[in-house]
Structures are given as structure tokens and as C-alpha cells.
C-alpha positions as CSV (number, residue, x, y, z in Angstrom):
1,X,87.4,105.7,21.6
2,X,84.8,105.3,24.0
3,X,83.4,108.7,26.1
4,X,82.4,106.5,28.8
5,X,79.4,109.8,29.6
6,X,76.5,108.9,31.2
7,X,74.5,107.1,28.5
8,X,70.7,108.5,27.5
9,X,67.4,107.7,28.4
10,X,66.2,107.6,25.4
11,X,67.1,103.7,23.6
12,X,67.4,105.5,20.3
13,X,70.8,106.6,21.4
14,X,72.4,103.6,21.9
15,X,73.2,100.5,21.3
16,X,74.7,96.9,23.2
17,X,77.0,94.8,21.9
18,X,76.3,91.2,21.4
19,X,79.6,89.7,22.2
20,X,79.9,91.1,25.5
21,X,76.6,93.1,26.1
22,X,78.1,96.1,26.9
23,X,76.6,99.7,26.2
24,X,77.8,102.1,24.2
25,X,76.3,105.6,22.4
26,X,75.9,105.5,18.9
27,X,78.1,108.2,18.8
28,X,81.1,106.2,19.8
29,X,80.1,103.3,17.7
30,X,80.4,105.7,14.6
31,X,83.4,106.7,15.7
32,X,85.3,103.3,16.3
33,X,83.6,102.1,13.4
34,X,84.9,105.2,10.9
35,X,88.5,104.3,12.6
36,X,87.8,100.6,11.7
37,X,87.0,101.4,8.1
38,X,89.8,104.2,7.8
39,X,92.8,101.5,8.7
40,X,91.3,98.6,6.8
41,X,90.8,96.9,9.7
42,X,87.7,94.2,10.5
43,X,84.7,95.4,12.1
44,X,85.1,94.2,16.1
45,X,83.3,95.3,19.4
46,X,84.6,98.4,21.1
47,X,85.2,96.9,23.9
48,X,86.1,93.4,24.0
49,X,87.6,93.3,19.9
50,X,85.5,90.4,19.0
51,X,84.1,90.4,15.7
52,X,80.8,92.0,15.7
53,X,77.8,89.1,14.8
54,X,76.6,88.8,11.6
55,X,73.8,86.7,12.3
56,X,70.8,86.2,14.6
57,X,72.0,82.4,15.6
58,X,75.8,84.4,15.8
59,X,73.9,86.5,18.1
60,X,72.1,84.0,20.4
61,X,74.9,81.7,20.3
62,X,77.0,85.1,22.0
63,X,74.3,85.8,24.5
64,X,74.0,82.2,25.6
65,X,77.8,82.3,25.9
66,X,77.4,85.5,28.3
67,X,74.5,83.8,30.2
68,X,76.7,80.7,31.1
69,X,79.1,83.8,32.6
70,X,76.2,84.6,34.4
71,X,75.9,88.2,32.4
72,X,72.5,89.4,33.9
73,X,72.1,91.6,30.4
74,X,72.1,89.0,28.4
75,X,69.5,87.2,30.0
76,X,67.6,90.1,30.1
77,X,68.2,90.1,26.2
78,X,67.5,86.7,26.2
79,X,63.9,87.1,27.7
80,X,63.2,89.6,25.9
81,X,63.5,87.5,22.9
82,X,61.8,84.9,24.3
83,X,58.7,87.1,24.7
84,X,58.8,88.0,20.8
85,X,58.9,85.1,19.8
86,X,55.7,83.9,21.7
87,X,58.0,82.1,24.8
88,X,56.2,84.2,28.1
89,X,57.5,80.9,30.4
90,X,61.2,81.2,29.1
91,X,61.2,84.5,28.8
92,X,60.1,84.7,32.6
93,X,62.5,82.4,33.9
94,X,65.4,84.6,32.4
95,X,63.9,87.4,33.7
96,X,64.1,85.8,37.4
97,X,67.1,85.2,36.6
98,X,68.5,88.4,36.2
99,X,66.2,90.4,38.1
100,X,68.0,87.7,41.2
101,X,71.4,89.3,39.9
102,X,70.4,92.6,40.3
103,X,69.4,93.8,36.6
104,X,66.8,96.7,37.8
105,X,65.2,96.2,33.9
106,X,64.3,92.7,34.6
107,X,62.7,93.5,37.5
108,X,60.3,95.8,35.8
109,X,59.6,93.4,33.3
110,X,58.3,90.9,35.9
């Protein structure tokens, strides 16, 4: 169940999904994951079905897998980690990177 509505300004309001860093509201991820716990079924992404990550490393290890696909949101993501954790050379190249691919977020990082 996925609204596909224009998505909020406001980052409180929604959320991307690791295993294919797609967006979604938070108000469909409540609702797929109420329909995931109602039919006993595992928790997965709403849009790809891959089991959601239950780790940082499961995490990076997905975004790095979406980088090599050339996913300019996940190197976005990537950067952004890369930043926080003290990485500003990294985190800039994955930035160029995406910014190169059209990610307009990127590009005001830079």
C-alpha cells in the first residue's frame, strides 16, 4: 500500500529504504508494516520485498550494493555518512558523484 502523493518537505515525515533507497511517508510504512505484522509475515521493504536491514554494516553493505547500480541516493547517503563520521574527502567524492547524476541534494551539499 503505497499513496505514491507527493512526499513532504519536512524529513520528519518520511523515511528511505536501505535496500533500494526509495522514499516513502511514514504513513505508508505503518501501514505495510501493520499488514506485515497482521499476516505473520517478515518485515520487507515496500517496494522491492527485501528484508528490511537490521544492522548498520547490513545497511552499508545495501547502499554500496545500490552505488555499484549507480543509485545517485545512495551515494548521496553514502557521503553523508562519510561526513559524520569525520571522512569530508570521501564524503565529497560521493557527492560528485551524484550531484554528476543529477541528485539536486548533492549538489547543495557541495
Amino acid at each position: 500500500p503505497i499513496c505514491c502523493i507527493p512526499l513532504p518537505p519536512d524529513p520528519d515525515k518520511f523515511m528511505m529504504m536501505a535496500c533500494c533507497c526509495k522514499v516513502i511517508c511514514l504513513g505508508c510504512a505503518y501501514a505495510d508494516l501493520l499488514r506485515q505484522l497482521e499476516g505473520k509475515l517478515g518485515i520487507t521493504c515496500a517496494f522491492c520485498r527485501q528484508p528490511r536491514a537490521t544492522s548498520e554494516k547490513e545497511t552499508d553493505r545495501n547502499y554500496m550494493k545500490r552505488i555499484e547500480a549507480g543509485d545517485p541516493v545512495a551515494m548521496r547517503q553514502m557521503g553523508a555518512k562519510r561526513e559524520l563520521d569525520g571522512d569530508y574527502s570521501a564524503a565529497f567524492e560521493y557527492w560528485t558523484k551524484a550531484a554528476e547524476l543529477g541528485d539536486a541534494t548533492s549538489h547543495l551539499k557541495l
